[in-house]
C-alpha positions as a LaTeX table, in Angstrom:
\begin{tabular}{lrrr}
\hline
Residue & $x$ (\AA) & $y$ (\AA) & $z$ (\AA) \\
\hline
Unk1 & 112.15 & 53.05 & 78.33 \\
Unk2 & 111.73 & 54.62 & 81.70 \\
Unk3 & 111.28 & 52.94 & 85.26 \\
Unk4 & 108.32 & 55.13 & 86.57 \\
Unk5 & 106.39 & 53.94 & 89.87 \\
Unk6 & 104.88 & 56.56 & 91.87 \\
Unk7 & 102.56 & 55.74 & 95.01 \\
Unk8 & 100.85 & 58.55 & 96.37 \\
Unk9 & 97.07 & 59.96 & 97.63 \\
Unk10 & 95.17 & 62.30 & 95.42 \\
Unk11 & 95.87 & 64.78 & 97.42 \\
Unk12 & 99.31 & 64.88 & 96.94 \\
Unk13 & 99.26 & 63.88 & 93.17 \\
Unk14 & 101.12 & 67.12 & 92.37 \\
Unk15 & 105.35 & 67.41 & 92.65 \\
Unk16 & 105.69 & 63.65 & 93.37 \\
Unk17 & 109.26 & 61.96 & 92.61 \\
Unk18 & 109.58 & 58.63 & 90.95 \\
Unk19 & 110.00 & 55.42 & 93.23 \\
Unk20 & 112.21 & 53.51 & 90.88 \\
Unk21 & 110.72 & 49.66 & 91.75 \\
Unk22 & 108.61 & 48.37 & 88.58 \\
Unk23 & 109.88 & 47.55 & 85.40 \\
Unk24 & 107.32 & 49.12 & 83.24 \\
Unk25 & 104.84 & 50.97 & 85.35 \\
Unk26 & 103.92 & 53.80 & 87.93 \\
Unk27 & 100.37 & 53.50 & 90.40 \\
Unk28 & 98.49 & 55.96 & 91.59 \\
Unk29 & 96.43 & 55.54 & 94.77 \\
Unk30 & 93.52 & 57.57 & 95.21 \\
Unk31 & 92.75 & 58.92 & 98.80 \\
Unk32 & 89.23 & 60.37 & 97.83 \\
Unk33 & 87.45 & 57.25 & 97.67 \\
Unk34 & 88.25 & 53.64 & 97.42 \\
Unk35 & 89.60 & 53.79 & 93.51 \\
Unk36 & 93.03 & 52.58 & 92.54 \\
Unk37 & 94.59 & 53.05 & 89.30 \\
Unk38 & 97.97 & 52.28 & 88.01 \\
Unk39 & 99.00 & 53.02 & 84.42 \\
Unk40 & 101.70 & 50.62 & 82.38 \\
Unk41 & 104.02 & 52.05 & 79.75 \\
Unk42 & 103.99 & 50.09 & 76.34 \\
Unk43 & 106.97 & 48.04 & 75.09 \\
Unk44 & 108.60 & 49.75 & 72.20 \\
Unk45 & 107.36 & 47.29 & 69.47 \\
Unk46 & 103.57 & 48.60 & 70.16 \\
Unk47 & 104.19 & 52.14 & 71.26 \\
Unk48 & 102.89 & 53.32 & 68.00 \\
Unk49 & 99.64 & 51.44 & 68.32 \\
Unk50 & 98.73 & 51.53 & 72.13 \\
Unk51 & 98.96 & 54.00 & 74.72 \\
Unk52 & 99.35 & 53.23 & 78.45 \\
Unk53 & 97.79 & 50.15 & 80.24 \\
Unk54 & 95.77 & 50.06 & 83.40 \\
Unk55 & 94.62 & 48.14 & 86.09 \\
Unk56 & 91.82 & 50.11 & 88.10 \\
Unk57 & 89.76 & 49.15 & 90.62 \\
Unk58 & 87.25 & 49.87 & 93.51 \\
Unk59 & 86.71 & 48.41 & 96.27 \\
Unk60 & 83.30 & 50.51 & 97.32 \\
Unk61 & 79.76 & 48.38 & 96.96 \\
Unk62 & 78.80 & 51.49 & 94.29 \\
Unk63 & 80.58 & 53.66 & 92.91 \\
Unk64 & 80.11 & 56.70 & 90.30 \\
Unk65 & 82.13 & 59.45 & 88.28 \\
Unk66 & 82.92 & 60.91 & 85.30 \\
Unk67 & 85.81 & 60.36 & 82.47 \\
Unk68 & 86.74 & 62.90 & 80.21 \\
Unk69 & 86.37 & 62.34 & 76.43 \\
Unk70 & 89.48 & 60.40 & 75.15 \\
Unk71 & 91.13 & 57.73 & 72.75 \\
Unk72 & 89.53 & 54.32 & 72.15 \\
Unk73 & 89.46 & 51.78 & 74.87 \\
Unk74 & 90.16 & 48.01 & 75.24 \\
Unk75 & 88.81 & 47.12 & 78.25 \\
Unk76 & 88.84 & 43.36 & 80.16 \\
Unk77 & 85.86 & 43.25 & 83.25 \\
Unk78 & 87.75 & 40.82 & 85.57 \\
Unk79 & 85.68 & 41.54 & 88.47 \\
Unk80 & 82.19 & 43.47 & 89.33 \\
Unk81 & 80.19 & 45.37 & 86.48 \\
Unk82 & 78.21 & 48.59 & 85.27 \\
Unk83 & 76.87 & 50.93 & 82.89 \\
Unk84 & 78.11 & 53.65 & 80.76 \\
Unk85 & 76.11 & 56.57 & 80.29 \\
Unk86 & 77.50 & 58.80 & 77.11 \\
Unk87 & 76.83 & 62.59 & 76.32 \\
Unk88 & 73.64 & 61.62 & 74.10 \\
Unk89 & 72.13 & 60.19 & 76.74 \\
Unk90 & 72.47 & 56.80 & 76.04 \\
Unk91 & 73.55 & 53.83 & 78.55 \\
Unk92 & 75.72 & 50.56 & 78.02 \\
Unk93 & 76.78 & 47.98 & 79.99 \\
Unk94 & 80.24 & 47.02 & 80.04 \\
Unk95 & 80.97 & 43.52 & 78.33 \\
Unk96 & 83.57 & 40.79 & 79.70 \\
Unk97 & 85.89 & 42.19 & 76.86 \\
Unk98 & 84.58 & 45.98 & 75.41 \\
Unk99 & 85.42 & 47.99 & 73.29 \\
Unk100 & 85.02 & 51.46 & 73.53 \\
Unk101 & 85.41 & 53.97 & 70.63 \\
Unk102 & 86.56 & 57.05 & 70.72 \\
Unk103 & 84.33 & 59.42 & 73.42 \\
Unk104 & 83.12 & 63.23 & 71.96 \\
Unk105 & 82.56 & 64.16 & 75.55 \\
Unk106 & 82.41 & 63.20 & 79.29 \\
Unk107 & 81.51 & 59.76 & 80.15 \\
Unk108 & 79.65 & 59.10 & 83.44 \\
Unk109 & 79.87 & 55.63 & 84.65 \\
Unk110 & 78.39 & 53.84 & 87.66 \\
Unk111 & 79.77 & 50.34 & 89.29 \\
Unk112 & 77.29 & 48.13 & 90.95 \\
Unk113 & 80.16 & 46.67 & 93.61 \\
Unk114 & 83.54 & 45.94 & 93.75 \\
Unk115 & 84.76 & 46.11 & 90.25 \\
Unk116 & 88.28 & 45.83 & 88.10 \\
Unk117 & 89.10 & 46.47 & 84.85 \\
Unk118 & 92.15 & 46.16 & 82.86 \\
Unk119 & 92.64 & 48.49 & 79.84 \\
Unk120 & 94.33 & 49.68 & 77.06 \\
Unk121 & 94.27 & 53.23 & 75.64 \\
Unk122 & 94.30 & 52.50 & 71.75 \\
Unk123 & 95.85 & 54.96 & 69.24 \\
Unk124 & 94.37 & 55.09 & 65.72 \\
Unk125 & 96.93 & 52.81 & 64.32 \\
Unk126 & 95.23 & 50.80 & 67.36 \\
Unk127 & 92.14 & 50.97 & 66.62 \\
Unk128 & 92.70 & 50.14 & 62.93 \\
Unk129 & 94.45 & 46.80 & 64.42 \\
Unk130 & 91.28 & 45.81 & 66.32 \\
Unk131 & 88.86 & 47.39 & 64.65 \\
Unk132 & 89.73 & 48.15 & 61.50 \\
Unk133 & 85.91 & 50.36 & 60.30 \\
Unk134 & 85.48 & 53.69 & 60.56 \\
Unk135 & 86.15 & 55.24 & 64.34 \\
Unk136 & 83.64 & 58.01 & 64.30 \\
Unk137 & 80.87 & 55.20 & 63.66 \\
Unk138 & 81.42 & 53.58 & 66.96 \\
Unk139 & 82.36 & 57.40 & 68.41 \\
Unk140 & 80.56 & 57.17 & 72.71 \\
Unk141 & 79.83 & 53.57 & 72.00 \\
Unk142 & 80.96 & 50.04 & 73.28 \\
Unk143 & 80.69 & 46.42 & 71.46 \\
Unk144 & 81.32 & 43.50 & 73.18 \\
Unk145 & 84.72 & 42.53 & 70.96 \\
Unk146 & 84.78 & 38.97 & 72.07 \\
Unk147 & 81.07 & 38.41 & 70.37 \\
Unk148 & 81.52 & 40.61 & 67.53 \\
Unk149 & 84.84 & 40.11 & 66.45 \\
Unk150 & 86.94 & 37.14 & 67.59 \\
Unk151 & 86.07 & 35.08 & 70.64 \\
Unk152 & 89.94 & 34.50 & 71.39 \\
Unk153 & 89.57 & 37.44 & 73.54 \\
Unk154 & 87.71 & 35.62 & 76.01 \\
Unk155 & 90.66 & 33.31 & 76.37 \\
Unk156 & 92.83 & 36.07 & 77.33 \\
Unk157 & 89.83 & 37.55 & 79.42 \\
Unk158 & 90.13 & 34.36 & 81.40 \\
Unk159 & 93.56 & 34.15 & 81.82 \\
Unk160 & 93.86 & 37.78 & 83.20 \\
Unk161 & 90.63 & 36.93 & 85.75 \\
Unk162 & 93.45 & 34.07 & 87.42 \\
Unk163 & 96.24 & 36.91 & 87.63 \\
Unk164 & 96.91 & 39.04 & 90.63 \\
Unk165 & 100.31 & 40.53 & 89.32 \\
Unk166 & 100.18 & 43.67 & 87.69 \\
Unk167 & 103.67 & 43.56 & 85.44 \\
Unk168 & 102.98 & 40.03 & 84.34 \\
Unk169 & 99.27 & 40.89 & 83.26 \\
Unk170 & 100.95 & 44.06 & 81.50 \\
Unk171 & 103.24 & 41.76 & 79.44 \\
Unk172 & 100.43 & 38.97 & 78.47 \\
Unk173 & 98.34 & 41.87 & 77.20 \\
Unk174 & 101.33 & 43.22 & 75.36 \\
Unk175 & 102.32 & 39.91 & 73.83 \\
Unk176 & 99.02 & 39.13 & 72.92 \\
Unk177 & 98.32 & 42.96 & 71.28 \\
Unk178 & 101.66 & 42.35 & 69.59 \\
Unk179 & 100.86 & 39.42 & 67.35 \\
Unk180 & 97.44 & 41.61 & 66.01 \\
Unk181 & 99.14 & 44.40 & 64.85 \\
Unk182 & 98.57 & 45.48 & 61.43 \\
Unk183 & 101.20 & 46.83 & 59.29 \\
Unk184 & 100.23 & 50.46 & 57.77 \\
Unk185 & 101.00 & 52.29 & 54.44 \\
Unk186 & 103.69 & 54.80 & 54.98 \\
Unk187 & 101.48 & 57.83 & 53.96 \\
Unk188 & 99.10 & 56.71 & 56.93 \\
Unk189 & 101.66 & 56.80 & 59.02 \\
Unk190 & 102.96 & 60.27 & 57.97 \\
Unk191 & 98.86 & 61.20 & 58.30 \\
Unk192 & 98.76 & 60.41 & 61.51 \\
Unk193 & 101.66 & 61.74 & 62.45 \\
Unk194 & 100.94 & 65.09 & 61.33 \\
Unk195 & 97.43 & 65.12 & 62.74 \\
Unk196 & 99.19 & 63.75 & 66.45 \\
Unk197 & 101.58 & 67.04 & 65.74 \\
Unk198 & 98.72 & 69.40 & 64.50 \\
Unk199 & 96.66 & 68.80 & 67.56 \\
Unk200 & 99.47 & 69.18 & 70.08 \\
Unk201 & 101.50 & 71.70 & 68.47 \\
Unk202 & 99.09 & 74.51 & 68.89 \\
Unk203 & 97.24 & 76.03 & 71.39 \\
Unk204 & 93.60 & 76.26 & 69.26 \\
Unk205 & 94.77 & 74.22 & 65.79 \\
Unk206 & 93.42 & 75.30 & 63.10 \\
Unk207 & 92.38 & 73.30 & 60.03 \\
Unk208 & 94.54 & 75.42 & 57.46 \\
Unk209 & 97.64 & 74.91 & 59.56 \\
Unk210 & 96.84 & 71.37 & 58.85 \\
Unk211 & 95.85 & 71.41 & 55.16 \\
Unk212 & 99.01 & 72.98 & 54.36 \\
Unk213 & 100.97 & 70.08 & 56.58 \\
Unk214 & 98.95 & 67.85 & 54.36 \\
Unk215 & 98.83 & 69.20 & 51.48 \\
Unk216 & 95.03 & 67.27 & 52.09 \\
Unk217 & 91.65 & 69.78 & 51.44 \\
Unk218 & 89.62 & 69.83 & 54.17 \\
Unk219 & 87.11 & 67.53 & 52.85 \\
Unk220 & 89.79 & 65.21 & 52.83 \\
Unk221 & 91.20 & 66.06 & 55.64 \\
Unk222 & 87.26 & 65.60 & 57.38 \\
Unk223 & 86.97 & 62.26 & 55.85 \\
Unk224 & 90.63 & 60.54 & 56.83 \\
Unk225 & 90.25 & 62.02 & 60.66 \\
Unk226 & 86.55 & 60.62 & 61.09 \\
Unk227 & 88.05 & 57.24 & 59.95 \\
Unk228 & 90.79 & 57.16 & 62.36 \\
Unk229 & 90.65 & 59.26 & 65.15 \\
Unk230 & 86.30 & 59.52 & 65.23 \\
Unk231 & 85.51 & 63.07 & 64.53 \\
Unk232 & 86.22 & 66.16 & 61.74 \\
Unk233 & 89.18 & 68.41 & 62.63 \\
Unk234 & 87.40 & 70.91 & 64.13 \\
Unk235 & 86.01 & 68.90 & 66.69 \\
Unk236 & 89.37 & 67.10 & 67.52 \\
Unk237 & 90.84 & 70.31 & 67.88 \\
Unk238 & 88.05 & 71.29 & 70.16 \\
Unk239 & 88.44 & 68.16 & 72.13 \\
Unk240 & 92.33 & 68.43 & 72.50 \\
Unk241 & 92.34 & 72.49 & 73.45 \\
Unk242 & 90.02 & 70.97 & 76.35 \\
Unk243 & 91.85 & 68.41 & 77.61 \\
Unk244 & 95.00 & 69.99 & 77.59 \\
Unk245 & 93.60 & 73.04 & 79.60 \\
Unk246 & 91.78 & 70.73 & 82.15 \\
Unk247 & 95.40 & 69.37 & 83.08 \\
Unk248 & 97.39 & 72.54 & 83.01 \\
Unk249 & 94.14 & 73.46 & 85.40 \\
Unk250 & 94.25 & 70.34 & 87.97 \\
Unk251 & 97.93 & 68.97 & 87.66 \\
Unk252 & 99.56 & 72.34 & 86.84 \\
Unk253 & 97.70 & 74.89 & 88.86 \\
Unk254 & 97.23 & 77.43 & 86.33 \\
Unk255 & 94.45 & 79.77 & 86.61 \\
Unk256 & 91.73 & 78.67 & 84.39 \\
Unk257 & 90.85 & 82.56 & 84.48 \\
Unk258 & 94.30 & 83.51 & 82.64 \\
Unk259 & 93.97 & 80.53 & 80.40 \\
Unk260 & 90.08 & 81.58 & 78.80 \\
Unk261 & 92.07 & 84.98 & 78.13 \\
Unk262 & 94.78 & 83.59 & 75.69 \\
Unk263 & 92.49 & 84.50 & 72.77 \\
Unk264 & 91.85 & 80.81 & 72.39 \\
Unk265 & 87.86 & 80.95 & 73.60 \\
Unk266 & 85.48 & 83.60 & 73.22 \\
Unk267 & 85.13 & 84.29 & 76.81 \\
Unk268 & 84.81 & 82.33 & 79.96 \\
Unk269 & 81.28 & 81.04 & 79.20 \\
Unk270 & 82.55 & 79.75 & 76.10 \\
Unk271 & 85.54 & 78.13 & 78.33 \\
Unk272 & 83.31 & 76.93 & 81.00 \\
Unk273 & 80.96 & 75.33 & 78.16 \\
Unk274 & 83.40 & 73.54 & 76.72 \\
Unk275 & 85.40 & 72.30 & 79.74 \\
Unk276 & 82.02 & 71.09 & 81.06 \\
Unk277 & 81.59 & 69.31 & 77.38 \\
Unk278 & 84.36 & 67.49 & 77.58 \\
Unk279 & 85.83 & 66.88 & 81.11 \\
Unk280 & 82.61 & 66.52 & 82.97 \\
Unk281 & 83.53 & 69.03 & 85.36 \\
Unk282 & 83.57 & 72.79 & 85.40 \\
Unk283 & 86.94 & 74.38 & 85.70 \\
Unk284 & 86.79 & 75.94 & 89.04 \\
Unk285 & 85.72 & 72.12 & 90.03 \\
Unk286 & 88.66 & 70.76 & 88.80 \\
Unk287 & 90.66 & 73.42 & 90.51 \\
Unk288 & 89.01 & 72.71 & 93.86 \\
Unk289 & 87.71 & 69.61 & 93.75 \\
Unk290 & 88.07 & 67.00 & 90.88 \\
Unk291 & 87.01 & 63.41 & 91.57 \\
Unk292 & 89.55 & 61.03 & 91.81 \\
Unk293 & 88.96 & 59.37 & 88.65 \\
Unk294 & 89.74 & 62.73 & 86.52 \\
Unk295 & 91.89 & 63.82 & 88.83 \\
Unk296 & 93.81 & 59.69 & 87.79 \\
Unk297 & 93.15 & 59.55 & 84.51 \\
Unk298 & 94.57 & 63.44 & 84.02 \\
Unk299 & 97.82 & 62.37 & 85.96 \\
Unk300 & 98.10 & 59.79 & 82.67 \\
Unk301 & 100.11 & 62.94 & 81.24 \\
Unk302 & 103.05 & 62.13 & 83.02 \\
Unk303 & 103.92 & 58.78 & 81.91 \\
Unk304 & 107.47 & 58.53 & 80.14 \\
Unk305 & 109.03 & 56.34 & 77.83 \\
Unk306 & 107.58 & 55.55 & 74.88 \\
Unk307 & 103.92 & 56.55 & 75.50 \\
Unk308 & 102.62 & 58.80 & 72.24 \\
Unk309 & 102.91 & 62.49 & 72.83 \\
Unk310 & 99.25 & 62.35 & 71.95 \\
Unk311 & 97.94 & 59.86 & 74.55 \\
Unk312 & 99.98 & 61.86 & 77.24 \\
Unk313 & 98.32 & 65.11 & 76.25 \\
Unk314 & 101.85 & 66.65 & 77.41 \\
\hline
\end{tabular}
């Protein structure tokens, strides 16, 4: 595994070299604003499971942005609190130890002081370890885990609260993750990894492409991505095209212009729509001015090591 730590503003978030000092991690400082957030690669005996780990944190009395639709969430409130506010207009606070399923769209959030979280992006083999129902039933929702599932997350919840040292707080996490793993049939794994493939490998996948990798109808198909990723194909696919535009916009300077003309959108109001959708931002936004928690959570691309092609959005 690689030995990535990178400190740097936003502002200069783009060309940065790695500063080889942690064992498992890189951090990110924001300039715009008072928001830290440093991401921790996964040991190799979860990387299949879990994406990156974080440790964010503001220091500002309120604070409010936007996150872009993504994977699953574990996430421990160690300090401060606040509400979520998802695409259907709906608003949850977030619980000691939350869970939050897979997101269909930008999430706005807003602190009420000083907060930090710890987190853990969660694959779908990950979310079928902690979850284990159907993803697209808790799709822009939380649930407290600790009350609805097993109060020995409060435990660790506790423990973490005490901790001040990122690595160490990586590796309880980690060990703890480790022992509720869940082993998987091998056709589930060769299902996910040919959806993980599908949505990467093209630049607007298409559910035939995928049928034929499967050798799966697309009812099928429908019914086994809902399960464990939270939505149809069509709608992943949708997600994915957006959220690997909105970083070849912000982290790769590519002109979001050029990229509605690659035949993958209808035209730029179709682009526009849907990078608004899911990013929270319109593209010439994120080209001039993304906040500094998209502009963070986009720079989550370049972790290496063992983080899932899929996670990285690479």
């Amino acid at each position: 595994m690689g030995s990535h730590q990178f400190e740097m503003p936003l502002t200069a978030a783009r060309g940065v070299t790695p500063d080889k000092r942690g064992p498992l991690s890189y951090s990110v400082d924001a300039e715009q604003g008072p928001v830290r957030l440093r991401y921790f690669t996964p040991p190799d005996r979860v990387a299949r499971y879990f994406g990156s780990l974080y440790i964010f944190s503001v220091t500002a009395d309120r604070y409010a942005d936007v996150t872009r639709a993504d994977v699953p969430q574990l996430r421990f409130l160690l300090k401060g609190g606040g509400q979520y506010h998802f695409q259907d207009g709906t608003a949850h606070p977030q619980p000691p130890v939350g869970l939050l399923g897979p997101t269909l769209g930008a999430t706005r959030f807003a602190l009420d002081g000083p907060t930090r979280i710890l987190g853990v992006s969660l694959l779908p083999a990950g979310w079928h370890a902690l979850h284990g129902g159907e993803a697209h039933l808790m799709a822009d929702r939380i649930c407290d885990l600790a009350l609805d599932r097993d109060p020995a997350y409060l435990d660790l919840h506790a423990q973490l609260q005490q901790m001040d040292d990122g690595d160490a707080m990586a590796a309880l996490c980690w060990s703890y993750l480790a022992d509720r793993i869940k082993p998987l049939p091998d056709a589930t794994w060769a299902l996910l990894q040919a959806v993980d493939s599908w949505l990467i490998g093209e630049g607007s996948p298409r559910i035939e492409v995928l049928s034929e990798m499967t050798d799966l109808s697309p009812r099928q198909l429908a019914r086994l991505t809902n399960r464990y990723y939270g939505a149809p194909p069509k709608l992943l696919a949708r997600k994915y095209r957006a959220l690997r535009c909105s970083a070849r916009i912000a982290l790769d300077h590519e002109s979001w212009q050029a990229l509605c003309d690659d035949g993958s959108f209808y035209d730029q109001s179709h682009f526009i729509r849907e990078i608004k959708h899911f990013i929270g931002m319109t593209p010439h936004q994120l080209q001039t001015e993304p906040t500094a928690v998209v502009q963070l959570t986009l720079l989550r691309r370049t972790l290496g090591g063992d983080v899932a092609v899929l996670n990285r959005l690479s």
